[in-house]
N, C-alpha and C positions, 0 to 999 in steps of 0.2 A: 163770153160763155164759159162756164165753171164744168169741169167733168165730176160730178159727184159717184157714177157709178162706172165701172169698167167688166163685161162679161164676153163670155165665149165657150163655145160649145163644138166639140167634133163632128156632130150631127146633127142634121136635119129630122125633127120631128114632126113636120106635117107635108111635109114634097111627097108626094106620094101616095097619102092615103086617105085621099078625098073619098068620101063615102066609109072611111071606115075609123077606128081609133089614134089617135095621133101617139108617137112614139114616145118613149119616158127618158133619153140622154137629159139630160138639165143641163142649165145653162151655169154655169162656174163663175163667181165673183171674184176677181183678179182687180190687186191696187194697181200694175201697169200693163201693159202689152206691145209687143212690136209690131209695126206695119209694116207691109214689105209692099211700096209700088208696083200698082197693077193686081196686086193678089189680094191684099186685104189684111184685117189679126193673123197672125202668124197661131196656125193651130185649131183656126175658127173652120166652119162647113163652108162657109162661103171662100175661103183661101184655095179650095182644091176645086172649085170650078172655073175652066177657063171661061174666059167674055162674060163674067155676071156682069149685069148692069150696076148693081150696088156690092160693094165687096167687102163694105163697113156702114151698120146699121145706126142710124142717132134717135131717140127720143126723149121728149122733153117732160122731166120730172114735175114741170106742172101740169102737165096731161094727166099723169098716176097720179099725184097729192088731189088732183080734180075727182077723177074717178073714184076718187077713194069717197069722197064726203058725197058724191053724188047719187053712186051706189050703196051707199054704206057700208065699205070695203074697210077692216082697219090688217086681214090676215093674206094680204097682198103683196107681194114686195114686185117691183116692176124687174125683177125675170124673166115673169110669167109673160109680159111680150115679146122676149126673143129678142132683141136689138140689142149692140155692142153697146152704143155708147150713151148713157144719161148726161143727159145735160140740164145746167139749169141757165137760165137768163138771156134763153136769145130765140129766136124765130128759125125754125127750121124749115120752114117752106119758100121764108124769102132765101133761100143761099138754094133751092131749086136753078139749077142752070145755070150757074158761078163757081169760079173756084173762091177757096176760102182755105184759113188756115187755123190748127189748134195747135199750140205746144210745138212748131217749129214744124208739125206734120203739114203737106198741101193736102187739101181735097178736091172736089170736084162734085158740087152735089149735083146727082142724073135724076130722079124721081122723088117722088110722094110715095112714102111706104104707107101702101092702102091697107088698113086693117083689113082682119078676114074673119070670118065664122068661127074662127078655132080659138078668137078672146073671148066669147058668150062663156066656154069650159074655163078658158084658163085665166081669169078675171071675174067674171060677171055677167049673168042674163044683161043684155041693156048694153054694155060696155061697145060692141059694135056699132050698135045706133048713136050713139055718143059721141064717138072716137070720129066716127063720117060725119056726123054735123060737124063737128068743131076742125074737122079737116086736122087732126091730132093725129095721126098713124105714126109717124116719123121720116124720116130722112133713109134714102137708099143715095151714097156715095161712092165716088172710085177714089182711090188711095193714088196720088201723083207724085208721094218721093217716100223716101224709107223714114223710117224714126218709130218714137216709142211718146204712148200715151197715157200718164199718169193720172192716177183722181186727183182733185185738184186741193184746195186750201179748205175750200169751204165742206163742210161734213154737209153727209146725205141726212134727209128729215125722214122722218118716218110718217106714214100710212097711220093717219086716223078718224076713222068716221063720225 
């Protein structure tokens, strides 16, 4: 598994504000980041909640290149999903309930990061319905030892419909 994209954000834009507008912090593209076992990106929203179930978020870059031609997305960049880590080349639902390793980090993936309503706005009409057939949400993990995670060799592709 290749990391093409690394992001993180201080805040949470949609916890909270079901029924109403979701918040504008954006999510920051960073070539590396530290993890701190047990907490997650060092700096991210999820770092400052104790017991989240996932503390570092993975999705897979052929989910958004999918989305992109499916919907006919090309002004996308996958961001807009909120998950720390893009990855390209590996199955993120089989390392559900395993530990696993990237780049010397351990993980532990705990769930299926379930899309939500709030990718119809920030993606696409349709993009929900998509994302749940293809069981694409992404990876919710816990972070099992300290270290730092670099994009990797391979460059990110771009979004074209």
């Amino acid at each position: 598994m290749n990391i093409v994209r690394i992001y993180r954000s201080p805040e949470h834009i949609y916890l909270g504000h079901s029924g109403g507008p979701a918040g504008t912090t954006p999510m920051t593209e960073v070539p590396r980041v530290r993890l701190i076992a047990g907490r997650g990106v060092e700096g991210d929203r999820y770092s400052k909640l104790d017991g989240a179930k996932g503390q570092v978020t993975f999705f897979a870059e052929e989910a958004w290149l999918r989305l992109c031609r499916e919907l006919g997305r090309a002004d996308r960049q996958p961001d807009v999903f909120r998950r720390n880590v893009i990855v390209r080349g590996g199955d993120l639902n089989e390392l559900i309930g395993r530990d696993f390793e990237i780049q010397g980090v351990r993980f532990r993936g705990v769930e299926y990061c379930k899309p939500c309503f709030w990718m119809e706005q920030a993606f696409s009409p349709g993009a929900l319905a998509l994302l749940s057939e293809w069981k694409a949400g992404g990876l919710r993990a816990a972070v099992l030892s300290d270290g730092w995670l670099s994009v990797g060799e391979a460059e990110a592709e771009r979004c074209s419909a």
